[in-house]
N, C-alpha and C positions, 0 to 999 in steps of 0.2 A: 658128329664132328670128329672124332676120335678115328673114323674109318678116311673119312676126308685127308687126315692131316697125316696118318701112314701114306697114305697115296701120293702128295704133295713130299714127304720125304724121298719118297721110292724118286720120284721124278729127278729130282736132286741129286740124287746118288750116281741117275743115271747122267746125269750132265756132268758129276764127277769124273768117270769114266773116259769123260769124253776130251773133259779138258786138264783132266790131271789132278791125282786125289791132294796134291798140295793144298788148294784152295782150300779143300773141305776140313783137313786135317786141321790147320791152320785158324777155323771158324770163321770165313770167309764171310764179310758181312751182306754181301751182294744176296746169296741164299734165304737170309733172317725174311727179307721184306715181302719176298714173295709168300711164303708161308703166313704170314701175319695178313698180308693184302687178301688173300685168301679165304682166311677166315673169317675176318669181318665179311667179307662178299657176301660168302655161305652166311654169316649171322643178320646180315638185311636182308635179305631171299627170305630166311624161315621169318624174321618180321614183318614183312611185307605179307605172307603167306599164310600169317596169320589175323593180319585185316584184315584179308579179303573174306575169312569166313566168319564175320562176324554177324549176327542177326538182323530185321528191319527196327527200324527208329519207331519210337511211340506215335512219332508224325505219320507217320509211311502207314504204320498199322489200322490207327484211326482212317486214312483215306481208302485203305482198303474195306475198311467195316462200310463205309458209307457208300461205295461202290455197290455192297452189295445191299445193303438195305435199298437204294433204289431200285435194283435190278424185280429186289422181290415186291416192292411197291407197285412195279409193271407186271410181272407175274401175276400173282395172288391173283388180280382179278378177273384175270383172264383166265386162271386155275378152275374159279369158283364158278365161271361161265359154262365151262365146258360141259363141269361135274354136274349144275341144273339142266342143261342139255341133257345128259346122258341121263337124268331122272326123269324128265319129261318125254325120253322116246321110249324109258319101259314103260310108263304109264300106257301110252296111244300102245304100244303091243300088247300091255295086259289086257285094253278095252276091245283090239282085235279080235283076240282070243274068246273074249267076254262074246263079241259077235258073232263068232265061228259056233260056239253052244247054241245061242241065240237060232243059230239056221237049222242045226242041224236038230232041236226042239219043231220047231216049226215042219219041217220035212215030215215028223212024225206026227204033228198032230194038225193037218188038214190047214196048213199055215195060218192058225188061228192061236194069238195072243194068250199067255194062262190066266187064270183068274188066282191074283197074287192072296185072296183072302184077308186075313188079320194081319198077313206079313209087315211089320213095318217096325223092324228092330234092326240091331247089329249083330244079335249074336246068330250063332249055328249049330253050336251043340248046346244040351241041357247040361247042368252037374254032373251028370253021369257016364257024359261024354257021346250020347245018344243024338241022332241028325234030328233036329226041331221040325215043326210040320210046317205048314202057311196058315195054320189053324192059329197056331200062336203067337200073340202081338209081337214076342220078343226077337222073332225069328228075323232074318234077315232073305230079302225077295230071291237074290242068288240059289237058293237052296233049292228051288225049283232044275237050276241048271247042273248040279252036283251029278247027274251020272254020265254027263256030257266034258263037264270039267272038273279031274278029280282034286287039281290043287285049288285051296278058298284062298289060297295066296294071288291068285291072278286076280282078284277083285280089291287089291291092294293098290296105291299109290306112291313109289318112293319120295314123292315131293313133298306128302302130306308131315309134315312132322309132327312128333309125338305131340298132345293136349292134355292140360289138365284136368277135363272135364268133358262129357256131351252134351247132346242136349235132351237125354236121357240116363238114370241114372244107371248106368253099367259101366263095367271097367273101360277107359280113357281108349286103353289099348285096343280094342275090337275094333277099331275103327281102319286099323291096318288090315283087315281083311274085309273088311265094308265101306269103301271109297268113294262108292259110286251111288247117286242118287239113280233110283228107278221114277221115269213119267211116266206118274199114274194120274192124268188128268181125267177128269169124269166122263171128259166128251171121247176117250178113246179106249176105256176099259172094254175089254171082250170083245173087240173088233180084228177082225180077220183084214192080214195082209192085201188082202185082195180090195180093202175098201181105204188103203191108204197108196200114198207115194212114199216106200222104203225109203228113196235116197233124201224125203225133205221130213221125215217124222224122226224126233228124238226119241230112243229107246232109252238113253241112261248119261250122265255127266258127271262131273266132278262136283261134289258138293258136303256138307257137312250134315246131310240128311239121307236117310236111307230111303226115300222116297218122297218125292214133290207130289203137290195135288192142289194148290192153292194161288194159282193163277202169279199175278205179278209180286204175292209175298213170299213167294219162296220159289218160282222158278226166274229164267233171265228174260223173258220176254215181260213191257211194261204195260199187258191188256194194248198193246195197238195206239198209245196215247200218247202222241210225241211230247218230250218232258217231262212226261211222269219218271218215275223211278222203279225198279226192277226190284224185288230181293228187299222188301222194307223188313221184313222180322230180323232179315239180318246187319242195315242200316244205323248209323247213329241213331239210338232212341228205342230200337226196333230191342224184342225181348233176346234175341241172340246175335245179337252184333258185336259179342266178342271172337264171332266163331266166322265173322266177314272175310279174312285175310287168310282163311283155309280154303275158303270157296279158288277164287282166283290165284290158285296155290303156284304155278307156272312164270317162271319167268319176273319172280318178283324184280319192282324197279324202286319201287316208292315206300318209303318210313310210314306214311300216315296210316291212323289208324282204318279209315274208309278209302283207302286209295291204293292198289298197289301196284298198278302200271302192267300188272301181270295176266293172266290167262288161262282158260279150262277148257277140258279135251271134255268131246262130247261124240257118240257115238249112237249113229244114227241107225235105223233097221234094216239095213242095206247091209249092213259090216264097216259100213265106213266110218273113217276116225277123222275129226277136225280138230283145231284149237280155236277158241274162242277169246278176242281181246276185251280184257275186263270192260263193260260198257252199263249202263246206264237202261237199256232195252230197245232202245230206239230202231236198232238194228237189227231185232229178232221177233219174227213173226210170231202170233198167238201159235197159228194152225200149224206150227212146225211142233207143237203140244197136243191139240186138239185131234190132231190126223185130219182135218178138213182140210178138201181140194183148191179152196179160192175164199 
């Protein structure tokens, strides 16, 4: 203000000059108003200049929260799509992987099937950290494929999430490196490729068992009987039917406890990988178990 009203004097002085220092000598009153007019000017500018930076309203603030809470309402679950997406395409590349052993076992041994033995656990090492045999219940079927595939992490599931429990008693967690059910059905033990169809026999799927052998109670096919039911041990009623909603782990859509609108990758002796929409059996043949042609 102070630098203003020198400047506003200087001006003055020089209009002195111009029309004769009488005026000014004299305290000419014409000079007073312009200075005063002046200042007030300058004094509504800095008021005005200083509304204008003033903050948003409580109103304003609120409308923008809710702006964005909608935004994220749309979001989130299209977030949460993507992120099961991208856990369901490492799954099918673990079970590729899982495939690519699978052949190159086979190439070695006269493309004949191995005999999985007592294998029918989760784990892979002993306490001591030692690779378990097939000789051993507790052993997991994988271990066979171990110098084909050095990480036991590809035999893992991201979708699977962590469990309180199996359906054996060992750490919850092993199940992160034993994902995958082995079909071991009676009718296809130690049968050589040459006496199946690779691209229509199940090698291995998504399950909460490290190996099926029990026809419509624990794998997806319902014996051939339209309306029967697929998977009853793990069904309402069934003795592990809390463990129903790991099987069709993919893609979950649905709350209930026997329903989950979801799907399981299943990987046939070809190398090929599919998904499978949670179903009932109606739509999966025995023989895609048994290795039988027709």
């Amino acid at each position: 203000m102070v630098e203003f009203m020198v400047k506003i004097w200087y001006i003055s002085i020089i209009r002195a000059r111009h029309c004769g220092w009488s005026g000014l000598a004299k305290g000419d009153p014409n000079e007073k108003p312009i200075v005063i007019s002046i200042r007030m000017t300058m004094y509504d500018e800095g008021r005005v200049g200083r509304r204008a930076t003033k903050g948003f309203t409580l109103i304003e603030l609120l409308v923008v929260i809710a702006i964005i809470a909608v935004l994220l309402a749309i979001i989130m679950p299209a977030m949460r799509k993507v992120r099961e997406t991208a856990k369901e395409t490492i799954c099918k590349s673990n079970l590729k992987n899982v495939g690519l052993g699978l052949l190159m076992y086979l190439d070695d041994n006269d493309r004949k099937l191995p005999n999985y033995r007592s294998a029918n656990g989760f784990l892979w090492y002993d306490a001591g950290g030692n690779l378990l045999t097939l000789n051993d219940g507790s052993a997991y079927w994988g271990i066979v494929y171990k110098p084909y595939l050095k990480e036991t992490k590809i035999f893992g599931c991201p979708s699977l999430r962590r469990v309180p429990s199996l359906i054996y008693n060992v750490d919850p967690d092993a199940v992160q490196e034993a994902a995958f059910a082995l079909n071991y059905h009676q009718d296809a033990r130690g049968k050589s490729t040459t006496d199946l169809r690779p691209s229509e026999f199940i090698f291995c799927h998504d399950h909460m068992e490290p190996r099926v052998e029990n026809n419509e109670q624990d794998m997806f096919h319902n014996n051939d009987t339209p309306g029967a039911m697929n998977l009853v041990h793990y069904r309402q009623g069934g003795s592990r039917s809390k463990h129903y909603r790991d099987i069709w782990r993919h893609n979950i859509r649905a709350n209930d406890a026997f329903r989950t609108g979801g799907r399981a990758n299943i990987l046939w002796l070809d190398a090929h990988v599919t998904a499978l929409e949670e179903t009932t059996g109606d739509d999966v043949r025995k023989r895609w178990y048994t290795g039988k042609r027709n």
